[in-house]
VEXKEGU-843179 format. One record per residue: residue number from 1; residue in three letters; x, y, z of N, C-alpha, C, O in turn. Coordinates in Angstrom, 2 decimals. Example, Ala and Ser with C-alpha at 12.3 -4.5 7.8 and 13.67 -1.06 7.14 Angstrom:
// VEXKEGU-843179
pos|code|n_px|n_py|n_pz|ca_px|ca_py|ca_pz|c_px|c_py|c_pz|o_px|o_py|o_pz
1|ALA|13.19|-5.69|7.80|12.30|-4.50|7.80|13.20|-3.30|7.80|14.24|-3.32|8.46
2|SER|12.85|-2.25|7.08|13.67|-1.06|7.14|12.90|0.03|7.87|13.41|1.14|8.04
// end
This chain:
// VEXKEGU-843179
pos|code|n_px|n_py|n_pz|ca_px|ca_py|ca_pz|c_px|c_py|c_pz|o_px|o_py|o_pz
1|UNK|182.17|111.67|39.56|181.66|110.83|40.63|181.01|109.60|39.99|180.07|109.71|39.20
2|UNK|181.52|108.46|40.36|180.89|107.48|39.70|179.86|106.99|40.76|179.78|107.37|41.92
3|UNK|178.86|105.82|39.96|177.37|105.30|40.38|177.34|105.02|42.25|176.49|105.36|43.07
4|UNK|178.55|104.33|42.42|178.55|103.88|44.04|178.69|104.68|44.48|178.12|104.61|45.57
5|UNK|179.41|106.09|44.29|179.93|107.27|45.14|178.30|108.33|45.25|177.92|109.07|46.15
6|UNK|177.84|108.08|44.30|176.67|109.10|44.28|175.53|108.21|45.20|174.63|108.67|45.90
7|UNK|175.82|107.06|45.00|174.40|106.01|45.54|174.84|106.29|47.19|174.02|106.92|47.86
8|UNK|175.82|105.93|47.69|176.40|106.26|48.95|175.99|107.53|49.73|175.67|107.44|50.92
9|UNK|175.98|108.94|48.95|175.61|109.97|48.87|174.22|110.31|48.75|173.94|111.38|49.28
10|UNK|173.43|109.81|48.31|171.80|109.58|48.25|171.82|108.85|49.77|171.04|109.26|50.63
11|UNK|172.55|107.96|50.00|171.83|107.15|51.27|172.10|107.85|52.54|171.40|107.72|53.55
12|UNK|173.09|108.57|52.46|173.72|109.89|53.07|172.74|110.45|53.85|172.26|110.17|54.95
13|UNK|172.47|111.65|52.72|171.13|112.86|52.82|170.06|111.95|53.59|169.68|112.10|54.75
14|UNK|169.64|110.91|52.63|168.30|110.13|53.58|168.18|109.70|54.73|167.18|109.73|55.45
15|UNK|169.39|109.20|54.98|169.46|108.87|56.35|169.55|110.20|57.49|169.05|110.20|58.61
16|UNK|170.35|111.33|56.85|170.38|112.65|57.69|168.89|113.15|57.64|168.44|113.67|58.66
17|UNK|168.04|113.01|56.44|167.13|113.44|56.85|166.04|112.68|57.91|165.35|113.21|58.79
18|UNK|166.10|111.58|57.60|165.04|110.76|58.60|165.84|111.33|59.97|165.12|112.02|60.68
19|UNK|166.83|111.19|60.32|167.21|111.62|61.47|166.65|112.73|62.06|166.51|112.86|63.28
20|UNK|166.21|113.81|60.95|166.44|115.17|61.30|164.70|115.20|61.69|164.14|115.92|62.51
21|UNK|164.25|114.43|61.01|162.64|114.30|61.63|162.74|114.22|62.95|162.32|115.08|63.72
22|UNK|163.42|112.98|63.35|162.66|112.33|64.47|163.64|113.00|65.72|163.26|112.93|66.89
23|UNK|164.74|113.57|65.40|165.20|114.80|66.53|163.88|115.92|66.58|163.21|116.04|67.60
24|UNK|163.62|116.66|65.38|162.72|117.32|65.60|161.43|117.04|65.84|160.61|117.96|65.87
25|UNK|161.05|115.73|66.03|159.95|115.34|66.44|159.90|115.06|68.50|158.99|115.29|69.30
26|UNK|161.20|114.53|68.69|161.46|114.63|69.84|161.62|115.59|70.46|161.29|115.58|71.64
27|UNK|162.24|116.88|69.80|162.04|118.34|70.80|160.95|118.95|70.23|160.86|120.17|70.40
28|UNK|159.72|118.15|69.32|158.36|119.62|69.51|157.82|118.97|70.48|157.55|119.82|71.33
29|UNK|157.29|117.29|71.09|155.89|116.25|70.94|155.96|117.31|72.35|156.89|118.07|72.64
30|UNK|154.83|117.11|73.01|154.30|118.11|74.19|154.57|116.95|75.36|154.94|117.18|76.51
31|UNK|154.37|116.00|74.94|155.24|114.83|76.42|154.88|113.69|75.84|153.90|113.37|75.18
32|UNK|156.49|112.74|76.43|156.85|111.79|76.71|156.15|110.09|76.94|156.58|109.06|76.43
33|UNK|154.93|110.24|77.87|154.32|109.27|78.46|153.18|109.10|77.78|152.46|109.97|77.30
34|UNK|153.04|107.89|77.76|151.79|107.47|77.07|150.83|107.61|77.74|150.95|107.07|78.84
35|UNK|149.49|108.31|77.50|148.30|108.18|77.93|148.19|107.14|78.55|148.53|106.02|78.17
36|UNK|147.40|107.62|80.14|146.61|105.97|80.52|145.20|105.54|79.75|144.55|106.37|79.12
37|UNK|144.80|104.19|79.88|143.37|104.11|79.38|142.46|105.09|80.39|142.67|105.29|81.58
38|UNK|141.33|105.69|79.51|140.84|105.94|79.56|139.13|105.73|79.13|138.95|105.57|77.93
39|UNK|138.04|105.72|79.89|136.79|105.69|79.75|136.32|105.81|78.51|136.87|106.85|78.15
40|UNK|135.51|105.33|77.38|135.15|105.90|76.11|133.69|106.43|76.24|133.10|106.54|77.31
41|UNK|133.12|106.79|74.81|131.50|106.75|74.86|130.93|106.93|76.48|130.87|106.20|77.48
42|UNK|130.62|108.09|76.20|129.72|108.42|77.42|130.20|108.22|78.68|129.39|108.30|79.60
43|UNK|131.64|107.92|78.97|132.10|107.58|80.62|132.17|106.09|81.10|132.36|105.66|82.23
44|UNK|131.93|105.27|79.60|131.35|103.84|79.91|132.91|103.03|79.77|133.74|103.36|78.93
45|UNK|133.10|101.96|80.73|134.24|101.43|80.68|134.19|100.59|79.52|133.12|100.00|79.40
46|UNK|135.10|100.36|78.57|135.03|99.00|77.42|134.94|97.74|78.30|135.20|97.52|79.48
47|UNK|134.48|97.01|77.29|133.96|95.49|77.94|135.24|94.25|77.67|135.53|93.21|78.27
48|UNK|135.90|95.04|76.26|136.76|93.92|75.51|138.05|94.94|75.34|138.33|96.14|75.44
49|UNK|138.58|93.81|75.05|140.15|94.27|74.33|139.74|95.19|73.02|138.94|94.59|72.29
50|UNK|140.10|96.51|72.56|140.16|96.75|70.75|141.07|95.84|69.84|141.23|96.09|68.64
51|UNK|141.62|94.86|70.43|142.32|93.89|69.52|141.10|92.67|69.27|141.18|91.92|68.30
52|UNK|140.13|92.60|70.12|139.49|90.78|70.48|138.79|90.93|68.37|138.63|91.68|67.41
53|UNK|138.70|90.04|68.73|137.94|89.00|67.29|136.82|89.22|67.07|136.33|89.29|68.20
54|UNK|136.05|89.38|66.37|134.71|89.36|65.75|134.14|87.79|65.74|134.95|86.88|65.56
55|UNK|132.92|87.52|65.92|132.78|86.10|65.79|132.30|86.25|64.12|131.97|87.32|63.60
56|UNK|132.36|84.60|63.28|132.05|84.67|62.10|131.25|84.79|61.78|131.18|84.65|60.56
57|UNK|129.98|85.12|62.49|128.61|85.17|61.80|128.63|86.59|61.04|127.90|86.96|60.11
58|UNK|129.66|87.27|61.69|129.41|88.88|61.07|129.88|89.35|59.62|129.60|90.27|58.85
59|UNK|130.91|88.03|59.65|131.21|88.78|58.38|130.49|88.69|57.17|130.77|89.30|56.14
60|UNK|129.27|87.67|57.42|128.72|87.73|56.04|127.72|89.18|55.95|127.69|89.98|55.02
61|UNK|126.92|89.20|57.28|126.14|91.00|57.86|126.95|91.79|57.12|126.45|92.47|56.22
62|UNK|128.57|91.84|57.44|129.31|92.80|56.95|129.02|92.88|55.50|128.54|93.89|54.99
63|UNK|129.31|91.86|54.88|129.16|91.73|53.04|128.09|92.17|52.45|128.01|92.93|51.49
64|UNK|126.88|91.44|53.34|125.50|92.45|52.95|125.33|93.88|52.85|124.69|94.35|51.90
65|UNK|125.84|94.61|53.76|125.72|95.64|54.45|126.49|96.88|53.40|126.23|98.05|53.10
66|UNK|127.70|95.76|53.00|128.50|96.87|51.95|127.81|96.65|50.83|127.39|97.70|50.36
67|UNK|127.49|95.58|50.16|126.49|95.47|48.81|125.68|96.44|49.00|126.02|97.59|48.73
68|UNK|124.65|96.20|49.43|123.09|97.19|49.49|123.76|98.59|49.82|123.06|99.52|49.43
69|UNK|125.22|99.10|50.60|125.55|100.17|50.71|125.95|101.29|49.11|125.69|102.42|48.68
70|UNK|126.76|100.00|48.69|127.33|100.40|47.43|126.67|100.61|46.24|127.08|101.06|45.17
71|UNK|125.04|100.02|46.75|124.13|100.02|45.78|123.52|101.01|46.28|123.85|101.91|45.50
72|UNK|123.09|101.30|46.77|122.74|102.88|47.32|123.61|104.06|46.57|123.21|104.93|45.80
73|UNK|124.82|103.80|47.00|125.76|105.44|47.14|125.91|105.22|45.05|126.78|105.89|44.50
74|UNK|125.09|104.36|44.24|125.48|103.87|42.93|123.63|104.64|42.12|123.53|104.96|40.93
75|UNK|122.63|104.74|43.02|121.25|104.92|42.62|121.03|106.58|43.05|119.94|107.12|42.85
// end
């Protein structure tokens, strides 16, 4: 068997196997439909999107926050 016949054959199996996942992922999952939103924390409706933006003042808070952290989890 030469290099292309075996490489062909590798892409084979891989592809049968990814297949074989996602059949068997489709006859275990317990259902179909996506969750609706739902309420978080305490019953409280979200205010924002989980996609919206951070404004920039935070990220420097953030930088602090991991320094003095990392200096901690380091003492």
């Amino acid at each position: 068997m030469d290099g292309f016949t075996a490489a062909l054959a590798l892409l084979g199996v891989a592809l049968l196997g990814v297949a074989t996942v996602h059949v068997c992922a489709a006859w275990l999952r317990v259902d179909s439909t996506p969750l609706e939103a739902q309420p978080f924390g305490s019953g409280l409706q979200p205010e924002e999107d989980a996609m919206s933006r951070f404004h920039v003042r935070w990220y420097p808070v953030t930088l602090l926050f991991l320094a003095f952290d990392m200096e901690m989890v380091f003492m």
